[in-house]
Every structure is written in C-alpha cells, then in structure tokens.
PDB file of N, H, CA, C and O in Angstrom:
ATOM      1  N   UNK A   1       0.828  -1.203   0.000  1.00  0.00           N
ATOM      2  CA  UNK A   1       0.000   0.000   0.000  1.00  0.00           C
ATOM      3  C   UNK A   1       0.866   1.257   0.000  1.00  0.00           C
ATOM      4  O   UNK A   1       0.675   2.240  -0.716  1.00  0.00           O
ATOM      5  N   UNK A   2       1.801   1.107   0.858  1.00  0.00           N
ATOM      6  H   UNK A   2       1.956   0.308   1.440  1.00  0.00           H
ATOM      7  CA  UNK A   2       3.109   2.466   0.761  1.00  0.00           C
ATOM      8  C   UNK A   2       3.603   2.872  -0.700  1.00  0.00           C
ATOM      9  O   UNK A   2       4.017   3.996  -0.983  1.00  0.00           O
ATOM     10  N   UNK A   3       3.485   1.622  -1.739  1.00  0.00           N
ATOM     11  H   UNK A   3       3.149   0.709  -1.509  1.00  0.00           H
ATOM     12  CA  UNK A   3       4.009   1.953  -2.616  1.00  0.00           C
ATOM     13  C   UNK A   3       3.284   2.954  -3.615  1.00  0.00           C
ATOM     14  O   UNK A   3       3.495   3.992  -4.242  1.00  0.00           O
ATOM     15  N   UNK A   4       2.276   1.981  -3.372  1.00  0.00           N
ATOM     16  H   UNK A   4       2.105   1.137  -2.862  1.00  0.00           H
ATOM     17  CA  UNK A   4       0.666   2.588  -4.431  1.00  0.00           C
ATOM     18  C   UNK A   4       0.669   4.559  -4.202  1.00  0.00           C
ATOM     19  O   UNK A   4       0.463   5.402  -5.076  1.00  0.00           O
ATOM     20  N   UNK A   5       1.061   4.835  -2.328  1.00  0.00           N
ATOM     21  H   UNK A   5       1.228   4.151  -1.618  1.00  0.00           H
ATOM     22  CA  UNK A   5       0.719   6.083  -2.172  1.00  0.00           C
ATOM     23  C   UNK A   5       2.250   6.794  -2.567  1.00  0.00           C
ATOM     24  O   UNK A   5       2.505   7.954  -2.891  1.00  0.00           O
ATOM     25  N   UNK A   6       2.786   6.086  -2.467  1.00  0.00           N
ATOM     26  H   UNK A   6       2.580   5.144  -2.204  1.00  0.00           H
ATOM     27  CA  UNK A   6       4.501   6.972  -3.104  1.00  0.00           C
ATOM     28  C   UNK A   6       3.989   7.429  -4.528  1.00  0.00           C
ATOM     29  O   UNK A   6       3.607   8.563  -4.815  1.00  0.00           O
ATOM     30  N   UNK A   7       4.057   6.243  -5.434  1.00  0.00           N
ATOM     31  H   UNK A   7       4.367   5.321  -5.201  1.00  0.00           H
ATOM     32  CA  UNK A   7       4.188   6.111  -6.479  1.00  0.00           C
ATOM     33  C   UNK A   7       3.003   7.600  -7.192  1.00  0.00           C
ATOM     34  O   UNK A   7       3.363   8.333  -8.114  1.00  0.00           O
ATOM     35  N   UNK A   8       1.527   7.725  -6.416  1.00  0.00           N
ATOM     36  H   UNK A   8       1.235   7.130  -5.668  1.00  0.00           H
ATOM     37  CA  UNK A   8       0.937   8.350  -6.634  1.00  0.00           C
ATOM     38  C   UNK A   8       1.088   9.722  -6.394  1.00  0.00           C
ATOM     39  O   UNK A   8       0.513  10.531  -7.122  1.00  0.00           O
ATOM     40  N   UNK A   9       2.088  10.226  -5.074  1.00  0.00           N
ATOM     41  H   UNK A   9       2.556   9.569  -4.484  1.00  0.00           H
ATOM     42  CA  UNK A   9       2.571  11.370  -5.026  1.00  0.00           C
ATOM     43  C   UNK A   9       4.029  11.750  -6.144  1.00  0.00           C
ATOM     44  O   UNK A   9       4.570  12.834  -6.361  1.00  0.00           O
ATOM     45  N   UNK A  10       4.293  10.580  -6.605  1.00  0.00           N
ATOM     46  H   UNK A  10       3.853   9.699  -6.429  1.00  0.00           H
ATOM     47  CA  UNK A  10       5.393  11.278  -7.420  1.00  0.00           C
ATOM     48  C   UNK A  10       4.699  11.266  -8.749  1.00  0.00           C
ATOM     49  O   UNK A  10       5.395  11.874  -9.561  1.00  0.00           O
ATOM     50  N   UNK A  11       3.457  10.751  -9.346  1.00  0.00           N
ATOM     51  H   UNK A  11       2.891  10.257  -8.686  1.00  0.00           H
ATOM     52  CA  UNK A  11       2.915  11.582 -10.432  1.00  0.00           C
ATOM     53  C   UNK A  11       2.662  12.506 -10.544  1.00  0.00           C
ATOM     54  O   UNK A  11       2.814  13.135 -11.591  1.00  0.00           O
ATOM     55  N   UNK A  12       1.868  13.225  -8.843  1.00  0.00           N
ATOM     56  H   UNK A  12       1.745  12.714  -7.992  1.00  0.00           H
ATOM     57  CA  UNK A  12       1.701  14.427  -8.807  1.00  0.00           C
ATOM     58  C   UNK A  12       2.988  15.346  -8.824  1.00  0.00           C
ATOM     59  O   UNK A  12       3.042  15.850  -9.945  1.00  0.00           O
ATOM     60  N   UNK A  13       3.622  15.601  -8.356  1.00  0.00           N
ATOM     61  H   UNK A  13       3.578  15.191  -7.445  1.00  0.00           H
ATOM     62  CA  UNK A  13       4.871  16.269  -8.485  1.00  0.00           C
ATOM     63  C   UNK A  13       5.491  16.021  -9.889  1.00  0.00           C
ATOM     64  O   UNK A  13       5.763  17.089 -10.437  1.00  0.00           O
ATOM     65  N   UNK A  14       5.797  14.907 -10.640  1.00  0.00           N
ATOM     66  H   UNK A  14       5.576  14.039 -10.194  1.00  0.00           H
ATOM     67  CA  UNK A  14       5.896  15.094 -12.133  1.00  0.00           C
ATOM     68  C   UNK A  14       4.828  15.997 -12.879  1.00  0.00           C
ATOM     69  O   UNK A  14       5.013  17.036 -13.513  1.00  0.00           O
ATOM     70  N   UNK A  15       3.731  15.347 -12.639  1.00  0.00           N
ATOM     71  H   UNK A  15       3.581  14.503 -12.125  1.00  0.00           H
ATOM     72  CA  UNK A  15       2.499  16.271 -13.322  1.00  0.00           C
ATOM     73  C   UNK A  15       2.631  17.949 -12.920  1.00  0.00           C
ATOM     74  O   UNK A  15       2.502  18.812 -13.788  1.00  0.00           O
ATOM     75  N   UNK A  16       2.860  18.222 -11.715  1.00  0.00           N
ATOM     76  H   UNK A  16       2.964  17.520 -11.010  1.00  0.00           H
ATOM     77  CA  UNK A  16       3.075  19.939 -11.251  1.00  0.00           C
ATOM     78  C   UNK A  16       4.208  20.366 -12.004  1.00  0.00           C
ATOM     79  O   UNK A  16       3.998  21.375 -12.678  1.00  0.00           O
ATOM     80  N   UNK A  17       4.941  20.053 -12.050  1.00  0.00           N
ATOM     81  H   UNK A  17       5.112  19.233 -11.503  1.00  0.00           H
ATOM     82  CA  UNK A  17       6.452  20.285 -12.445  1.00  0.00           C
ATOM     83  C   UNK A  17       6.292  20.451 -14.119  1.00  0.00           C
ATOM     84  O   UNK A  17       6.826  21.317 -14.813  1.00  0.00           O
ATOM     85  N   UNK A  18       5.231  19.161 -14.638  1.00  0.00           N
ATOM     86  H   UNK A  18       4.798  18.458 -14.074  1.00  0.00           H
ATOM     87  CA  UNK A  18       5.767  19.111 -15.948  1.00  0.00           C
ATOM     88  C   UNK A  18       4.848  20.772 -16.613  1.00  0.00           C
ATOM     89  O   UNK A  18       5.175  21.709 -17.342  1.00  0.00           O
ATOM     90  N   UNK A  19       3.576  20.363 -15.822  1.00  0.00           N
ATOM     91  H   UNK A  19       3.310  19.602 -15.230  1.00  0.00           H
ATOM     92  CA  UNK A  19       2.962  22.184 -16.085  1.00  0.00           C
ATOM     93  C   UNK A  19       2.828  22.814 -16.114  1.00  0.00           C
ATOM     94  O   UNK A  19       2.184  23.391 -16.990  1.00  0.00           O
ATOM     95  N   UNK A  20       3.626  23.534 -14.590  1.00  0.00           N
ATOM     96  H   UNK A  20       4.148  23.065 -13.878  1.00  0.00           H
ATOM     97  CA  UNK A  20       4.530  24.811 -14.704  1.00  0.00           C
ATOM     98  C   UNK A  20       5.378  24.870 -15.651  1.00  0.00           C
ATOM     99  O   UNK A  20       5.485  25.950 -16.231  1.00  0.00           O
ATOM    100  N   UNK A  21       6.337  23.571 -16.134  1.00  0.00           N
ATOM    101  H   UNK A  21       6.250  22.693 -15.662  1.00  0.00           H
ATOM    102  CA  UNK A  21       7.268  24.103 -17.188  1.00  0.00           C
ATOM    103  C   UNK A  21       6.407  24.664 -18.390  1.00  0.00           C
ATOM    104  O   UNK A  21       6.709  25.766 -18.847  1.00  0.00           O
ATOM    105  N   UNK A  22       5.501  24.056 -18.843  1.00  0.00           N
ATOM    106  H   UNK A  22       5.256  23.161 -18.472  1.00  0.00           H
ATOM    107  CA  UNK A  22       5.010  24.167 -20.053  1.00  0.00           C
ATOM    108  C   UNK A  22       4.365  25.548 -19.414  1.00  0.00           C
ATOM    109  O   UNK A  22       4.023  26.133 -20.441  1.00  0.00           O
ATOM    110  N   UNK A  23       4.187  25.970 -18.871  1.00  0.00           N
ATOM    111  H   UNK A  23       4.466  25.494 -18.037  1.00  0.00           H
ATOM    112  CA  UNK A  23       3.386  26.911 -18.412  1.00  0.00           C
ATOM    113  C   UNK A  23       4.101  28.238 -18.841  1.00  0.00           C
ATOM    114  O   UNK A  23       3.506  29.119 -19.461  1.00  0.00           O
ATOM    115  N   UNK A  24       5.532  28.329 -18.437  1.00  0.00           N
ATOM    116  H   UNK A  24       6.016  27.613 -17.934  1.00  0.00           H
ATOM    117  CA  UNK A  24       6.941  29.297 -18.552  1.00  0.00           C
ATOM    118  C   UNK A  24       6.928  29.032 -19.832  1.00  0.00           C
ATOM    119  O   UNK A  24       6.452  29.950 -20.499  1.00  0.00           O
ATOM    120  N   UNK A  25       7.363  27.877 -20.574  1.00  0.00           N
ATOM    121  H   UNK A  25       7.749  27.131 -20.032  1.00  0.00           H
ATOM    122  CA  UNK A  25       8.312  27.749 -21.777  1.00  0.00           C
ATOM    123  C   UNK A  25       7.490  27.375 -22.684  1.00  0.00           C
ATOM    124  O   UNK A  25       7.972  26.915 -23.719  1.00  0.00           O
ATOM    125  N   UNK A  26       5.755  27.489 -22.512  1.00  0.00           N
ATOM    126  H   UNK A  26       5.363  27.862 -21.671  1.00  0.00           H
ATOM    127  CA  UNK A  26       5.051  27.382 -23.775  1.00  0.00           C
ATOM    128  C   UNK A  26       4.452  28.538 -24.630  1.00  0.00           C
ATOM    129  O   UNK A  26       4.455  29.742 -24.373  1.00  0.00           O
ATOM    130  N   UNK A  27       3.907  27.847 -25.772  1.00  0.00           N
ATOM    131  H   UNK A  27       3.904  26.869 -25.980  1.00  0.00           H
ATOM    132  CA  UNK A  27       3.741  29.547 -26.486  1.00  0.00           C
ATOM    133  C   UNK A  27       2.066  29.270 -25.982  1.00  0.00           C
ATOM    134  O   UNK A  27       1.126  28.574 -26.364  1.00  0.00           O
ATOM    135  N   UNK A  28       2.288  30.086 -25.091  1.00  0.00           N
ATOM    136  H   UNK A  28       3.052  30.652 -24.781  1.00  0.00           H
ATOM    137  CA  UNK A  28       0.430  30.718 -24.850  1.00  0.00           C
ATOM    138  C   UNK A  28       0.038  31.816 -25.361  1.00  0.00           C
ATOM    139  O   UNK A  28      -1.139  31.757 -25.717  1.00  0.00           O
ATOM    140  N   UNK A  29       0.399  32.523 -25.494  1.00  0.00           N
ATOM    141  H   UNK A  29       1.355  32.571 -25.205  1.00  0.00           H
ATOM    142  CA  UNK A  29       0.656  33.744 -26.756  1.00  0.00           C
ATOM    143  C   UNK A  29      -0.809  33.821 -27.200  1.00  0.00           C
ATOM    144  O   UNK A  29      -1.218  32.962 -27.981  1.00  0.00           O
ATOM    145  N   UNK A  30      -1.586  34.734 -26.784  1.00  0.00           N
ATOM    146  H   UNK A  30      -1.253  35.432 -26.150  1.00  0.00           H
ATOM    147  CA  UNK A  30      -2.978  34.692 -27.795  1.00  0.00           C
ATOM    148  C   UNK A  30      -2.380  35.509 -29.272  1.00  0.00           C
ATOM    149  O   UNK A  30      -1.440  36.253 -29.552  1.00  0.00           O
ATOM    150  N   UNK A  31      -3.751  34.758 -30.122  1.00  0.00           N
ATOM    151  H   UNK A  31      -4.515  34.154 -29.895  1.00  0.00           H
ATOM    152  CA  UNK A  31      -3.755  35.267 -31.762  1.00  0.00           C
ATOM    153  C   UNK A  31      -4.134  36.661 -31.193  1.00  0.00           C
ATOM    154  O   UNK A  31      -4.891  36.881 -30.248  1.00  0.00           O
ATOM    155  N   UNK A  32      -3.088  38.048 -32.369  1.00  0.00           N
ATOM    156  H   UNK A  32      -2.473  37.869 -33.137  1.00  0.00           H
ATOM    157  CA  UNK A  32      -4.158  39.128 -31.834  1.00  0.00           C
ATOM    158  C   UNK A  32      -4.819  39.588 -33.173  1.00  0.00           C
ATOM    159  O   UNK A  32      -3.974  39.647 -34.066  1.00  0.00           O
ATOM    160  N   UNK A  33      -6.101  39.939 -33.589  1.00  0.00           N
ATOM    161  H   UNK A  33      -6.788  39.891 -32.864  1.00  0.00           H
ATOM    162  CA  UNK A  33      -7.046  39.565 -34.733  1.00  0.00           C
ATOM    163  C   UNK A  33      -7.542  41.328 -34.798  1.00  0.00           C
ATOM    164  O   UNK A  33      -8.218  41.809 -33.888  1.00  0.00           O
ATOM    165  N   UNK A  34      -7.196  41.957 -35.718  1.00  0.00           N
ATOM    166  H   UNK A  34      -6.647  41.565 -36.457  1.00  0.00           H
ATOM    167  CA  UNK A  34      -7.991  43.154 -35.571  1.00  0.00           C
ATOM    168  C   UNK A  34      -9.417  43.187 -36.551  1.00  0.00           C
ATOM    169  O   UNK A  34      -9.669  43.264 -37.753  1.00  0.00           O
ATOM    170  N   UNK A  35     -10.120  43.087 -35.362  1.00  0.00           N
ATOM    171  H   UNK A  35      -9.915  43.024 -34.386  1.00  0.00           H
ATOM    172  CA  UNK A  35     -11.595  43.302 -35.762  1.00  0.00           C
ATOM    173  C   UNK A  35     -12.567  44.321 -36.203  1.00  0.00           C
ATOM    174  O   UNK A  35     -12.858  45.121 -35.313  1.00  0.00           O
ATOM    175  N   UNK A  36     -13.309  44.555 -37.658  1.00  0.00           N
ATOM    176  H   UNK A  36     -13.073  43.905 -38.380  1.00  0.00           H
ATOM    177  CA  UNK A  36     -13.529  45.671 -37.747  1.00  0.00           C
ATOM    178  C   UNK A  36     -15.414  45.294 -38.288  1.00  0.00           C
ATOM    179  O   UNK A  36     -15.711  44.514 -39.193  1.00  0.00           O
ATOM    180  N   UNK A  37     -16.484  46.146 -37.384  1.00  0.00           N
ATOM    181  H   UNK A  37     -16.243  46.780 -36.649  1.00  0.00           H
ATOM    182  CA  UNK A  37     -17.609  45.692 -38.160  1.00  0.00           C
ATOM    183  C   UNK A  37     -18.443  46.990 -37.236  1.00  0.00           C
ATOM    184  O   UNK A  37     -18.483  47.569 -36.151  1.00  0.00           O
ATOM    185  N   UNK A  38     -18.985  46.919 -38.481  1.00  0.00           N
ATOM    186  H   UNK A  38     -18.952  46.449 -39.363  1.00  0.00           H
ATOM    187  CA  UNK A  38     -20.029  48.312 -38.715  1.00  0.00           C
ATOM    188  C   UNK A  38     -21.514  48.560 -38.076  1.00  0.00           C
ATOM    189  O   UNK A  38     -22.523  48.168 -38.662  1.00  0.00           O
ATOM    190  N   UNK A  39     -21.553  49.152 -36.994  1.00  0.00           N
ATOM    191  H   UNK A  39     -20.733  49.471 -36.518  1.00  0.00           H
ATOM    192  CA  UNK A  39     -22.758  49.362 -36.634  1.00  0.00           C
ATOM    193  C   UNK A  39     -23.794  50.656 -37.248  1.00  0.00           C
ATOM    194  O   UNK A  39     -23.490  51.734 -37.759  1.00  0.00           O
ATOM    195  N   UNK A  40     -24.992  50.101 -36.985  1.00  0.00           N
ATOM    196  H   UNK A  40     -25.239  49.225 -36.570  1.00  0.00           H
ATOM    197  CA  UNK A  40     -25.927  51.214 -37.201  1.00  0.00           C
ATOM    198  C   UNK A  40     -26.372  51.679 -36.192  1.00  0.00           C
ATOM    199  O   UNK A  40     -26.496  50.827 -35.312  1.00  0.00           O
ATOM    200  N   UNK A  41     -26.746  52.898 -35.849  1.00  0.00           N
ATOM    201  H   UNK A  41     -26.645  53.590 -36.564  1.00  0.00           H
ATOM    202  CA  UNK A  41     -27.265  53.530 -34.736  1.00  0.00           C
ATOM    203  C   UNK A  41     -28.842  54.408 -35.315  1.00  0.00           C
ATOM    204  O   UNK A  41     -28.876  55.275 -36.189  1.00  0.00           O
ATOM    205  N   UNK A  42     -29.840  53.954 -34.655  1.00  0.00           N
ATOM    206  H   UNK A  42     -29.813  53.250 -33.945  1.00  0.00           H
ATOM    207  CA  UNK A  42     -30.993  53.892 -34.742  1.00  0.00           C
ATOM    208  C   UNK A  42     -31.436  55.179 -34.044  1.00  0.00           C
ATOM    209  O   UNK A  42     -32.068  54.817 -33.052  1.00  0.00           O
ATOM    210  N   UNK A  43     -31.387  56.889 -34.120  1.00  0.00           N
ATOM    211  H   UNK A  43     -30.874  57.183 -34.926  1.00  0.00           H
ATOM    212  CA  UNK A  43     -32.156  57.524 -32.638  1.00  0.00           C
ATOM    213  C   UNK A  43     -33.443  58.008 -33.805  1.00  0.00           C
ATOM    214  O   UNK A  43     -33.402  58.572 -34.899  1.00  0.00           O
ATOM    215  N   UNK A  44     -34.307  57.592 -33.142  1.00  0.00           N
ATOM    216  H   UNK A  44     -34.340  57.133 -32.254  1.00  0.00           H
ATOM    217  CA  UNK A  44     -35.894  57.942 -32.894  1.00  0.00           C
ATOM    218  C   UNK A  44     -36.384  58.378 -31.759  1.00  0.00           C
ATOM    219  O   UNK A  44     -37.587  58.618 -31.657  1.00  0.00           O
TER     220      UNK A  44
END
C-alpha cells in the first residue's frame, strides 16, 4: 500500500512540475485579430 501512495505522489509532483514548465516555456501567446464591423445607430 506504501508503494501505491509513493508512487501516486510522485505523479503528482511530475504532473506539477511538468505544467509549470510548459506553463513558462510554452507559447500561450494569444492570436491578436484586428476586428472591424459596422454598426448602425438607430435615434428615434
């Protein structure tokens, strides 16, 4: 049973580790899109 709970805390710590890295060293970078659209304005 010791092993099962080792083994399961060191996925977590791989898993934290591996997603902070990707977190720093990935391109999250949003697209930036310039948007252009035409309204009508209605005064009555």
């Amino acid at each position: 049973m010791g092993r099962i709970i080792k083994a399961v805390i060191f996925l977590v710590v791989i898993g934290f580790l591996g997603v902070t890295t990707y977190a720093y060293l990935g391109d999250m970078s949003p697209e930036q899109v310039e948007v252009r659209e035409s309204v009508t304005l209605d005064f009555n």
